[in-house]
N, C-alpha and C positions, 0 to 999 in steps of 0.2 A: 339482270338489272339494266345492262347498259346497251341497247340497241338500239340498238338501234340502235337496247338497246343497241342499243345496241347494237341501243344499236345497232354496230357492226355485226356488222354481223355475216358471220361466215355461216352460219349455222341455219341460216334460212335458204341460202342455194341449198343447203344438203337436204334439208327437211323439203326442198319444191322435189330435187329426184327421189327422195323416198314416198312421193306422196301416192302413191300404188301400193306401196308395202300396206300402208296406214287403211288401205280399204279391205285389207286381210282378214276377215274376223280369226284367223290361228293366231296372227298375233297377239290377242288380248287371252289372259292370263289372269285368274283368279287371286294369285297371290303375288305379292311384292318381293322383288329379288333386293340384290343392292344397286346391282344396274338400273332397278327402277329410282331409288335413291336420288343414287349419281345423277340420272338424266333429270330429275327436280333441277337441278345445279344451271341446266342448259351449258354442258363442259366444252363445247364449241364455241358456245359467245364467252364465256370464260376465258379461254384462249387469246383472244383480242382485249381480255380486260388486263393479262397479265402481263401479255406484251408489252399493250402503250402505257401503263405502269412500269415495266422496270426502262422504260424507254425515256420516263418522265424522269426518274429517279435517276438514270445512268447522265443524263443528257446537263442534270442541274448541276452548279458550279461546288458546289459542297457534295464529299463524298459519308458514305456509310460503311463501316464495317462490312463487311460479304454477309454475315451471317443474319445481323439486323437487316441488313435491305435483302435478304431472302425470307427474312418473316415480316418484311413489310410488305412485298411483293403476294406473300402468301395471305394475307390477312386481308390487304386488297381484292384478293382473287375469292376467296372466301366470302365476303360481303357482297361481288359480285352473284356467286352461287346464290345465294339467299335472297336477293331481290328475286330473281329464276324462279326460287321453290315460291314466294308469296305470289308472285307474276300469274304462277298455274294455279294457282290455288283460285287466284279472282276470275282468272279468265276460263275455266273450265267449262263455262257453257258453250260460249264463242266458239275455243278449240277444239270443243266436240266435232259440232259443224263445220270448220275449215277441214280439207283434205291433207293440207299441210303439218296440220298440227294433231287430227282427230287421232292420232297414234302416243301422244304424248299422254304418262303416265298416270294421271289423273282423268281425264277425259275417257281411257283405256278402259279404266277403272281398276288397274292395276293399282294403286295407291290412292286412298281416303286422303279428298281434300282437307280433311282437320291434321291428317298427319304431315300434310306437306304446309298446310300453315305453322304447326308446331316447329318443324325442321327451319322455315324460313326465319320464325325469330327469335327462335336458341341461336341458330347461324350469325343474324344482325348484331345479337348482342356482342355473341363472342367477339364477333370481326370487330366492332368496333371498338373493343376496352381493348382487347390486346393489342390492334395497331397504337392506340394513344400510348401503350405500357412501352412499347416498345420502339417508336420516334417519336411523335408529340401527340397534344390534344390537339390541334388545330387541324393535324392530318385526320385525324379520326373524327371530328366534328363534322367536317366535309363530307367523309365517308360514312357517315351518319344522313348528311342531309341527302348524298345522292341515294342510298339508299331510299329514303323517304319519296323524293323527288320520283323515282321510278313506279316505286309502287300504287304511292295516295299521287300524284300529280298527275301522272302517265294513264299509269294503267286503270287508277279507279276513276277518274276523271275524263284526262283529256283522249283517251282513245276513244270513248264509246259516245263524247261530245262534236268534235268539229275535225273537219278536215285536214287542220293544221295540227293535228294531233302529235303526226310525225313529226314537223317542224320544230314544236316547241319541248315535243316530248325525246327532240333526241340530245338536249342537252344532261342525260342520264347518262347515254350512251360516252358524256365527249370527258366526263371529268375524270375518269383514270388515270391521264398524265399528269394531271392538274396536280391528283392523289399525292402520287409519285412524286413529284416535284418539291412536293408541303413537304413530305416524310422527309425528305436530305434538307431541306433550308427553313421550314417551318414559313415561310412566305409566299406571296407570289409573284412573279415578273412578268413579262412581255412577251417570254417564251413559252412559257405554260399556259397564256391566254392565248394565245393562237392553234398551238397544239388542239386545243380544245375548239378554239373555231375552224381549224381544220376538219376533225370528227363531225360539230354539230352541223357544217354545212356539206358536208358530204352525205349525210345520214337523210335529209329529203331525196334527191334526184335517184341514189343506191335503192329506196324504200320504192321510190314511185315509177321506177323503171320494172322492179319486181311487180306491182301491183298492175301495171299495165298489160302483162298476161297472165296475169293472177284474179284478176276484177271479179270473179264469179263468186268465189269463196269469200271476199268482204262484201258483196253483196247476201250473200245466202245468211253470213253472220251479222247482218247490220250492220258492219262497221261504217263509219262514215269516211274511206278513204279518200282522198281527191276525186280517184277516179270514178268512185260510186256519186258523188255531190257533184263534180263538175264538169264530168266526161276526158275521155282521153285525151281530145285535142287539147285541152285548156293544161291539163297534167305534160303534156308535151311541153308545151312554154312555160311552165316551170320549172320541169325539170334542167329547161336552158338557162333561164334566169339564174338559179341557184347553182349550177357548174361555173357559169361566168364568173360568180364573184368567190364561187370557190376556189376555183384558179386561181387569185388576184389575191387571196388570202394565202394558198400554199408555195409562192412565189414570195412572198413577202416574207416566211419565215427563212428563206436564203440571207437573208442580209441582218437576220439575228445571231446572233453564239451560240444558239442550237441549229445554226443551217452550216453551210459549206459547200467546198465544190463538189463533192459525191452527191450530197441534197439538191443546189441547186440547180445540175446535171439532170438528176433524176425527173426535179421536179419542172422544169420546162419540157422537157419528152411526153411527158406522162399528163400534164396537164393540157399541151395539144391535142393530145389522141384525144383524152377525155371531152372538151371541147368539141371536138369534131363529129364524136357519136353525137353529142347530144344536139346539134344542130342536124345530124342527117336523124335523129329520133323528131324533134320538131317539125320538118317537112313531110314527115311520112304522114299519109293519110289511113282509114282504116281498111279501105279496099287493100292496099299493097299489105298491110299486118296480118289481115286475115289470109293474102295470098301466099304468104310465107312464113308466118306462123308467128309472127314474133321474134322472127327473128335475130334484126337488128338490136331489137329492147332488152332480148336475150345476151345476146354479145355485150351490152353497153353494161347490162348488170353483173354480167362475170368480170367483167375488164374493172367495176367498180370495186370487189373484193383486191384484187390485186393491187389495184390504187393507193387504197388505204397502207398494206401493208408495206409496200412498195416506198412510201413517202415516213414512213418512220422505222426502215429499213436503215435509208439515209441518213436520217438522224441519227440513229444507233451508230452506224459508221462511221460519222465526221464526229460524233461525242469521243466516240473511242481512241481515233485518230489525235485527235487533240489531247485527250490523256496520255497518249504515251509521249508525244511531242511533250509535255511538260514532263515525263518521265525520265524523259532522256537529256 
């Protein structure tokens, strides 16, 4: 659900190096495992959904029981999965034709798209009455609407619409903390909107560094990426414009009560480096890209996965640090 969504997405470096396996016809497989299931879920972006969820939820100033904020965390993670399984379900023609994805279990034809629609919203339902049963409606209404948000806003709409598809559509990807946050306090504050502008403004330059040597596969699928609509150069000063002010947003949550010296340590190091690709990614021309493959845009996109986790790493940290200090 959230990539871009997921977001973040860790789960798309993995799916670009497998993308050789995926031209395998051995691996397509007549019948459905559970591992075909499972990967409905996309349990990689899941991973990043669970994280900055209990990072939302660890980080707010009201605590939960262990056991409720591990079935929040879990039910979160779950409604995550289910956007995943509807995500394949809509996009199976597209992912056929990407190389990146034409391995994914629908597309494979390992698994009947009516079955992973049916999975995605038994999934939605569940996820969302139990997270309300068990911290509030307000959390589960949210994680109701991102679910929604991902599916009908993102995927049926704005991806196969406009360029800013990723833009708009990774605000899917950023409300996990947000989730997190709602489940312990049932409101929202200044920390949990940034978190989430942290994610939504990290999720273009992360998306359009990948598609800059990726361009072939949203061209062959129609997608309308930047770089299919507006060529690389112009995706290059984007992708600088939108690090500039992400910087300027993950620097600012230092001087919240979810920052600290571990956070804001982290995050002036890390949002230099960042910074700095992205102005040697804007100078590059396409003679010197094609002379070395990419691979500046490559480094800036692995160093972008690390980013993310790296900066609510921190948080985790200086949350934690501050609980024992009132512990003690």
């Amino acid at each position: 659900m959230w990539a871009v969504g997921v977001a973040a997405r860790a789960s798309d470096l993995w799916e670009f190096q497998m993308s050789d396996a995926s031209l395998n016809p051995q691996t397509i497989s007549g019948d459905a495992e559970f591992g075909d299931y499972f990967a409905l879920l996309k349990p990689r972006v899941m991973t990043l959904v669970v994280f900055t969820a209990f990072v939302g939820l660890l980080a707010a100033p009201m605590s939960l029981h262990p056991f409720v904020a591990f079935c929040a965390v879990l039910f979160i993670a779950i409604g995550g999965g289910a956007s995943g399984a509807l995500n394949m379900w809509w996009d199976a023609d597209i992912d056929a034709v990407m190389r990146r994805t034409a391995n994914r279990p629908v597309p494979a034809g390992r698994v009947d798209a009516q079955e992973a629609l049916a999975l995605g919203l038994a999934l939605s339902g569940f996820s969302v009455i139990f997270l309300g049963l068990a911290t509030n409606w307000s959390a589960a209404a949210l994680l109701a609407f991102t679910i929604f948000f991902y599916v009908v806003i993102y995927t049926m709409w704005l991806k196969r619409w406009t360029p800013q598809n990723i833009v708009i559509g990774g605000a899917a990807g950023a409300f996990p903390p947000m989730i997190g946050w709602m489940a312990a306090t049932g409101g929202f504050a200044l920390e949990p909107v940034l978190m989430f502008a942290l994610i939504f403004m990290w999720t273009p330059p992360h998306f359009w560094a990948l598609a800059l040597f990726m361009r072939s596969d949203y061209d062959d699928a129609g997608v309308p990426m930047l770089t299919v609509t507006h060529g690389r150069r112009s995706t290059r000063k984007h992708i600088l414009f939108y690090t500039i002010i992400l910087a300027a947003l993950a620097l600012a949550m230092a001087f919240t009560s979810a920052g600290g010296y571990v956070y804001g340590a982290t995050a002036l190091v890390l949002n230099a480096i960042f910074v700095k690709g992205a102005i040697d990614i804007a100078r590059r021309d396409e003679e010197q890209c094609e002379a070395d493959n990419f691979v500046v845009e490559k480094k800036f996109f692995r160093f972008s996965l690390l980013y993310l986790f790296a900066h609510f790493t921190a948080i985790l940290i200086d949350s934690t640090l501050l609980r024992l200090e009132v512990f003690i």
